[in-house]
C-alpha positions as CSV (number, residue, x, y, z in Angstrom):
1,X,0.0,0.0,0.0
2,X,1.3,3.6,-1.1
3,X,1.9,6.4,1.8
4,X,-0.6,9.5,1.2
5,X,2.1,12.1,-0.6
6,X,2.4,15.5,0.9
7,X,2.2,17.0,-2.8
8,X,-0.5,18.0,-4.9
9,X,-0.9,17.9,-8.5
10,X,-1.7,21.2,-10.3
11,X,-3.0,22.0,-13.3
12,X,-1.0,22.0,-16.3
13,X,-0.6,25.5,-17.2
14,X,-2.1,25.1,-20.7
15,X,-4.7,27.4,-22.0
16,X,-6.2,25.0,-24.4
17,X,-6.5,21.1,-24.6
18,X,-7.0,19.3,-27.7
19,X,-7.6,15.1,-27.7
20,X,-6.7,13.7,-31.0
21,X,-8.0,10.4,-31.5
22,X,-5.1,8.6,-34.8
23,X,-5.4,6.2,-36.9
24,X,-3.3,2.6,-35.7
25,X,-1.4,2.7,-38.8
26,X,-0.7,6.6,-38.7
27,X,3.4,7.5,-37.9
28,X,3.5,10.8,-38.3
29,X,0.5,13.4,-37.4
30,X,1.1,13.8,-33.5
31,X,4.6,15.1,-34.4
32,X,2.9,17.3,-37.0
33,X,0.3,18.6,-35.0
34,X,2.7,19.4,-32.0
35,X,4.5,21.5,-34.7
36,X,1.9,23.3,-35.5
37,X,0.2,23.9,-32.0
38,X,0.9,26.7,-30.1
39,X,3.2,26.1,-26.9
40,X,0.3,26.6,-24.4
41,X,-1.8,23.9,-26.3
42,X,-1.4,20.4,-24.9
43,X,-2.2,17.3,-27.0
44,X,-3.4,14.2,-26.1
45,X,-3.6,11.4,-28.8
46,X,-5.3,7.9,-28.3
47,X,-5.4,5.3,-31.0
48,X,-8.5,3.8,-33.4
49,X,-7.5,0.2,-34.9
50,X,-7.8,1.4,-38.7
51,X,-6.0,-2.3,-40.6
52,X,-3.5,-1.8,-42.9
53,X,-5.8,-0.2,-46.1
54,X,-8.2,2.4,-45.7
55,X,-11.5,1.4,-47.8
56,X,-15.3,2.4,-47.1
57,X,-15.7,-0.8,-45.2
58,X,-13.0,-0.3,-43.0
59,X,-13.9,3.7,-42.7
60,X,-17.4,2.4,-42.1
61,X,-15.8,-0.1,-38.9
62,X,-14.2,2.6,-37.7
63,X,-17.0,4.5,-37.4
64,X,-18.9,2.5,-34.8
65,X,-15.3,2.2,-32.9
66,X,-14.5,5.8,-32.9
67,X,-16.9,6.5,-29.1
68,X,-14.6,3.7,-27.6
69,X,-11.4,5.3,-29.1
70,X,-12.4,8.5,-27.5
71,X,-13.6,7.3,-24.0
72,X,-9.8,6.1,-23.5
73,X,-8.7,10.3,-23.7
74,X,-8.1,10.8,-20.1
75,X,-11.1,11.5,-18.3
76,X,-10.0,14.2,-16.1
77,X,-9.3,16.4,-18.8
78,X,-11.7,19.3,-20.1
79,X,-10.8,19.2,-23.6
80,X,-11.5,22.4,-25.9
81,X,-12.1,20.0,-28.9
82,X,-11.7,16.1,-30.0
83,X,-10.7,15.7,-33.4
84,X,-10.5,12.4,-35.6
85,X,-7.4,12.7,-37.6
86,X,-8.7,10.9,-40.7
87,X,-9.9,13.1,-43.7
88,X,-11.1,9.8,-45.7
89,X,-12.9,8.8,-42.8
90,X,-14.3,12.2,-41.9
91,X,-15.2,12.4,-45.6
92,X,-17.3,9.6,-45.8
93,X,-18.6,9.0,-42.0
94,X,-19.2,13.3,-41.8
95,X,-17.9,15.9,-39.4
96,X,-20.2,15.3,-36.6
């Protein structure tokens, strides 16, 4: 059993909080998007299982995935927007 600490956590100091929920197969967008970001932006990313080829079936899978994906953004965190980091799969499922 752990010993109560005397420290508290505080907030993180950023003015805005974006989740980001990324494609499995996707290598390089969180390092874009932190590039892009302005420094008192934080990013949190979680994953969506996507297969290997993006097709309208698979777009269409993820689809009923992408509130699961999601839920696993930590839940303590009031996030200013959640984005889904696919434009095929935004394009076909919609923006909502």
């Amino acid at each position: 059993m752990m010993a109560a600490s005397p420290y508290r956590l505080l907030e993180t100091g950023y003015a805005h909080r974006l989740g980001l929920v990324v494609l499995q197969v996707d290598e390089t967008i969180e390092q874009e998007f932190r590039r892009l970001l302005a420094a008192d932006t934080a990013l949190y990313v979680t994953r969506i299982a996507s297969g290997a080829e993006l097709t309208p079936e698979s777009i269409a899978a993820m689809e009923a995935r992408l509130p699961a994906a999601a839920a696993l953004l930590p839940p303590a965190v009031r996030f200013d927007a959640v984005g889904y980091a696919c434009t095929s799969g935004t394009t076909l499922i919609g923006a909502e």
